[in-house]
C-alpha positions as CSV (number, residue, x, y, z in Angstrom):
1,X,120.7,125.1,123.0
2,X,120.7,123.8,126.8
3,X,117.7,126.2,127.3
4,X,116.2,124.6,124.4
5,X,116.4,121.1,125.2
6,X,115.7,121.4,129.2
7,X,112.3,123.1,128.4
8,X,111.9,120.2,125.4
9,X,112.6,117.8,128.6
10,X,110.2,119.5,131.0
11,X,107.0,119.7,128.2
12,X,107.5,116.6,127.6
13,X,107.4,115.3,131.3
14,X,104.5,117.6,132.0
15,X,103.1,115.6,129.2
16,X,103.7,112.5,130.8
17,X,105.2,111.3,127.1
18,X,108.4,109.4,127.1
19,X,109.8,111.2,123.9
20,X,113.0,109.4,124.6
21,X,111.5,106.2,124.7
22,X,111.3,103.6,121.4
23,X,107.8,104.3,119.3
24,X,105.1,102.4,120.7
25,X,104.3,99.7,119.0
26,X,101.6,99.8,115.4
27,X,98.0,98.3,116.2
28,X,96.1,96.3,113.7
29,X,92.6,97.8,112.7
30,X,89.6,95.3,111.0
31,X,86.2,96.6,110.1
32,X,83.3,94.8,111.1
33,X,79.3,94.2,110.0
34,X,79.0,96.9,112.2
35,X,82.1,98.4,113.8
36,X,85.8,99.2,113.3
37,X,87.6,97.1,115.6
38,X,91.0,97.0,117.3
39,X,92.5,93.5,116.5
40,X,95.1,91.6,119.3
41,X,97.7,90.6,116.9
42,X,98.6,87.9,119.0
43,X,95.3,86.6,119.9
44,X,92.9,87.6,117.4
45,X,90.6,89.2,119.4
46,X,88.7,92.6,118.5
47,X,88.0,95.3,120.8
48,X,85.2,97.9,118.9
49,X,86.4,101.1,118.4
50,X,83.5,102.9,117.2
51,X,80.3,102.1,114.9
52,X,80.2,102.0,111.3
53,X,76.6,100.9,110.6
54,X,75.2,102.3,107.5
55,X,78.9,103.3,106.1
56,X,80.4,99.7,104.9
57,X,83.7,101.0,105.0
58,X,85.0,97.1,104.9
59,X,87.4,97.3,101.9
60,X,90.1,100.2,103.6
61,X,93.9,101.0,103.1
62,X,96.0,103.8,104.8
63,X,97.9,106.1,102.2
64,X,101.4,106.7,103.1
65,X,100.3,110.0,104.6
66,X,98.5,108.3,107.4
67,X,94.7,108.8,106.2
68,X,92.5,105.5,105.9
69,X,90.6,105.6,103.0
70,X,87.9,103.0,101.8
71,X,85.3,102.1,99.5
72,X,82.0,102.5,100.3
73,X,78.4,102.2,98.9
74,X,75.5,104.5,99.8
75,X,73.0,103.9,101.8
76,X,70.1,102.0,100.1
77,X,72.2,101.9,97.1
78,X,75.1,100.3,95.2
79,X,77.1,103.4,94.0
80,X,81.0,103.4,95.4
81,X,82.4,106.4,96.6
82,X,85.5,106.9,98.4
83,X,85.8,107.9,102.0
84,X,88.3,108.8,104.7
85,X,89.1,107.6,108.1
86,X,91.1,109.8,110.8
87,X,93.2,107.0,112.5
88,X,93.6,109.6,115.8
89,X,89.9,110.7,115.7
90,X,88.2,108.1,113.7
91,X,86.2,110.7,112.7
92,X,84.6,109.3,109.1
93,X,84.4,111.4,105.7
94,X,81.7,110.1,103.8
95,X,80.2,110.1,101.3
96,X,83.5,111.2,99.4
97,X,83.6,111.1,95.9
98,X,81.7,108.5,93.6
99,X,83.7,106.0,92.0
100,X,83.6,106.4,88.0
101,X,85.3,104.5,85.3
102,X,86.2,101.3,85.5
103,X,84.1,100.5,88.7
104,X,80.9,101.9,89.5
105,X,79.3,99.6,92.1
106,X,80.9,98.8,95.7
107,X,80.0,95.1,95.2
108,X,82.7,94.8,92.5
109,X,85.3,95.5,95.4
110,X,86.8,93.0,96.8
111,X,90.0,94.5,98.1
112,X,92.1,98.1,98.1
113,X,95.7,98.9,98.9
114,X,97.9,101.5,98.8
115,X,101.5,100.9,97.2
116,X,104.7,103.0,99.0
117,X,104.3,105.9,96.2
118,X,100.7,106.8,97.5
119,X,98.6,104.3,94.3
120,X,95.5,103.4,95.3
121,X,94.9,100.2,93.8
122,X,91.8,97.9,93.9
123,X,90.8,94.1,92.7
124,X,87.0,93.6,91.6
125,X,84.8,90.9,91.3
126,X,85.7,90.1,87.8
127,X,89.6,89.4,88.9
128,X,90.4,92.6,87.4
129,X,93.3,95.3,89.1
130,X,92.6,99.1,88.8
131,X,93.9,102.7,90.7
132,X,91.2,104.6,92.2
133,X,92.3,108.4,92.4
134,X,90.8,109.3,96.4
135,X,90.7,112.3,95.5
136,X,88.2,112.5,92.3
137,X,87.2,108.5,92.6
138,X,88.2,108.2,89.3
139,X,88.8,104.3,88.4
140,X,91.5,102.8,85.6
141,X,91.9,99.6,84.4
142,X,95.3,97.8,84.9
143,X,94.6,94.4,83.6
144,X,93.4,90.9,84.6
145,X,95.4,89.1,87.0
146,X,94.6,85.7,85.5
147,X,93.2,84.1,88.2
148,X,89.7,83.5,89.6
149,X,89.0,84.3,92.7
150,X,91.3,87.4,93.6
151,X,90.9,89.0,96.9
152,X,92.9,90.6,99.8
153,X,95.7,93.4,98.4
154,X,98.5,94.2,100.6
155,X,101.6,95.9,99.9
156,X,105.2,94.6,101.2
157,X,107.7,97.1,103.1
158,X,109.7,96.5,99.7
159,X,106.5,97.6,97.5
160,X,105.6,94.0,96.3
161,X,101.9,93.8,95.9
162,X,100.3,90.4,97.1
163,X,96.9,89.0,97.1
164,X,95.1,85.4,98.1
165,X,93.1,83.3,95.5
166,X,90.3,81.9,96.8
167,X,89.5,79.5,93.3
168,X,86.2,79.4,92.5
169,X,83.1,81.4,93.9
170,X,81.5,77.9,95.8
171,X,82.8,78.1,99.2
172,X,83.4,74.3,99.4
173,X,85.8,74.0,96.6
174,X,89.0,75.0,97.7
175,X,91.0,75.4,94.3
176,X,92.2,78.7,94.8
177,X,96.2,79.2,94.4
178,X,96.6,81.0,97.9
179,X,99.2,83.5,98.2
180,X,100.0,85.0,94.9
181,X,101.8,88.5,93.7
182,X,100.6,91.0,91.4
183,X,102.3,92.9,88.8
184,X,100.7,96.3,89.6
185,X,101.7,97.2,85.6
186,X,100.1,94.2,84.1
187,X,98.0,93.4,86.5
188,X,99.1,89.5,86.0
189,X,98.7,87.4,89.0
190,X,101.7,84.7,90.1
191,X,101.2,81.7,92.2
192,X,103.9,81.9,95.1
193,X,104.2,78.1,95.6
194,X,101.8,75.6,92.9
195,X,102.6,73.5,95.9
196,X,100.4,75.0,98.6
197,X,97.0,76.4,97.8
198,X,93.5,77.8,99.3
199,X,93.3,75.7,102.7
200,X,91.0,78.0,104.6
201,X,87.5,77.2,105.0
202,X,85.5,80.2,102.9
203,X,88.7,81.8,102.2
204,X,91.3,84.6,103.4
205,X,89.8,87.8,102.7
206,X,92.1,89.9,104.2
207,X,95.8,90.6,104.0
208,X,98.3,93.3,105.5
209,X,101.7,93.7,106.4
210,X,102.6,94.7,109.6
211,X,106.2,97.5,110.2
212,X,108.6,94.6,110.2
213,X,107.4,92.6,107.6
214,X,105.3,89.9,109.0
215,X,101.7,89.7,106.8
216,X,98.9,88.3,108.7
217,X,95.7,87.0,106.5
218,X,92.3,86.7,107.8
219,X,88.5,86.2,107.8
220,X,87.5,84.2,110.4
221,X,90.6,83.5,111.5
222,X,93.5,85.0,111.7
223,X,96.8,83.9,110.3
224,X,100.3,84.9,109.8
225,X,101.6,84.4,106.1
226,X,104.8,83.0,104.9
227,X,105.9,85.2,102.1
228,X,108.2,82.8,100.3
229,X,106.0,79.4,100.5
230,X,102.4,81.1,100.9
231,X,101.6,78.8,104.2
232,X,99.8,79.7,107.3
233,X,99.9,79.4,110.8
234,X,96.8,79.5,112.5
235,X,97.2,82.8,115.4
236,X,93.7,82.3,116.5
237,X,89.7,83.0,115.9
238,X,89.6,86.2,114.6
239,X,87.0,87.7,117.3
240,X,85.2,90.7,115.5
241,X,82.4,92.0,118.2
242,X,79.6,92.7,117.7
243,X,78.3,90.7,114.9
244,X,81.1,87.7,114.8
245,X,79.6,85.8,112.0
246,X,81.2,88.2,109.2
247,X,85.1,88.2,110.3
248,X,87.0,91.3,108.0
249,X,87.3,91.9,104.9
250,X,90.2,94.8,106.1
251,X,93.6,94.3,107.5
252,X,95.7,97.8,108.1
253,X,98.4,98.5,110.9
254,X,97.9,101.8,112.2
255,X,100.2,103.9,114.3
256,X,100.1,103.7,117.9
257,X,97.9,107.1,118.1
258,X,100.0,108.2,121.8
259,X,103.0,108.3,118.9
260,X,101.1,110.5,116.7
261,X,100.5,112.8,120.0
262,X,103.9,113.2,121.1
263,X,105.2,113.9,118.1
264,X,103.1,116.6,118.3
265,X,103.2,117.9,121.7
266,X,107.3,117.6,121.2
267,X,107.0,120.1,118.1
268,X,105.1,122.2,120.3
269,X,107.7,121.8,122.8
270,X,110.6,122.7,120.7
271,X,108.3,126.2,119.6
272,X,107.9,127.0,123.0
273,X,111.7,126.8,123.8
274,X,112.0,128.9,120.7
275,X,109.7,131.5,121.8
276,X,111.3,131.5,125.3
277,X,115.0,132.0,123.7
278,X,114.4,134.5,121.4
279,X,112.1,136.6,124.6
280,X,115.9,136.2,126.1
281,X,117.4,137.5,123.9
């Protein structure tokens, strides 16, 4: 077992990966006009990642297995499919399967999340909650949520399902009810405080939780989100390079991909020391 863990040890080093260490810390991905970006929680800024021109993969979730997946049209056209992003590589399936059912066109997406059991849910254009199956892109209906202008899924750490309400579809009237949960049975929406409603300019069209529970919101700019009175506080413009104008319309904490690789080099090393003790034996 000493054999064992000094070879572990010496991989490791030879790696240069502290496997010893706390996990470095999850990053927050957006998705441009034109690129997936790398978003500075703490500033707001986007660094571009790599270009997505031509796949509109702007409405994205990751699964509880790690993959990205997001809902797409083609090119030239209006028919959804679902695609998959590698959050190591960011290598891009597409186009994946074509949404059928109760969606058919990628304009009726506003918003997709995945809930702790692995659902893939979505919110359209009509206000209405389905699950799209990744695999097959078949759509259900859940229900209606009851409000007008729902947009921006996220799941909580505790599997409560939250979305924004932008009100109505004129960009200068703010009667929206903000922050508001979702039933993912009924589909039934419920204001989080009558008290404090849309106050962004055009809207929060993005939401997601990051490890520890904070839930940042965003468009233009980004914001962190108050869970229990559905207020904001303003983090900063929410850079997006290279076409600014748009903001996201995606919000998803990814792991740090250096954890991803020394979890794997450190199952390599533990092979290799079990190689080397049973060649001892």
């Amino acid at each position: 077992m000493r054999l064992e863990l000094r070879l572990t040890v010496l991989v490791a080093a030879s790696f240069g990966l502290p496997f010893f260490a706390p996990s470095a810390r999850a990053e927050l991905l957006g998705c441009g006009n034109e690129a997936l970006v790398r978003i500075d929680e703490l500033t707001g800024h986007g660094t571009p990642i790599r270009e997505v021109i031509g796949l509109y993969p702007s409405h994205m979730a990751m699964s509880p297995s790690g993959t990205i997946y997001f809902v797409g049209r083609r090119w030239y056209a209006e028919w959804a499919y679902v695609g998959a992003i590698d959050p190591v590589t960011w290598a891009i399936s597409y186009p994946g399967p074509d949404v059928s059912g109760s969606i058919i066109i990628a304009s009726d997406v506003r918003a997709v999340a995945f809930s702790p059991d692995g659902t893939f849910f979505a919110i359209d254009d009509n206000d209405r909650l389905h699950t799209i199956d990744p695999q097959t892109g078949v759509a259900t209906l859940v229900g209606r949520t009851g409000v007008k202008g729902a947009t921006a899924l996220a799941f909580s750490p505790d599997g409560t399902l939250y979305a924004w309400d932008t009100g109505s579809p004129d960009p200068w009237v703010l009667d929206g009810a903000g922050l508001v949960t979702i039933d993912p049975i009924s589909g039934l929406a419920t204001d989080v405080n009558p008290e404090v409603g849309e106050e962004t300019q055009g809207g929060i069209l993005a939401l997601g939780f990051a490890p520890e529970g904070t839930l940042y919101g965003g468009r233009s700019k980004l914001f962190t989100v108050d869970t229990a009175t559905g207020e904001l506080t303003l983090v900063g413009p929410l850079v997006i390079p290279p076409d600014e104008y748009f903001g996201t319309r995606s919000l998803v904490w990814i792991p740090e991909p250096s954890t991803l690789a020394s979890l794997a080099t450190l199952a390599a090393a533990l092979l290799l020391a079990h190689l080397w003790r049973k060649r001892k034996r």
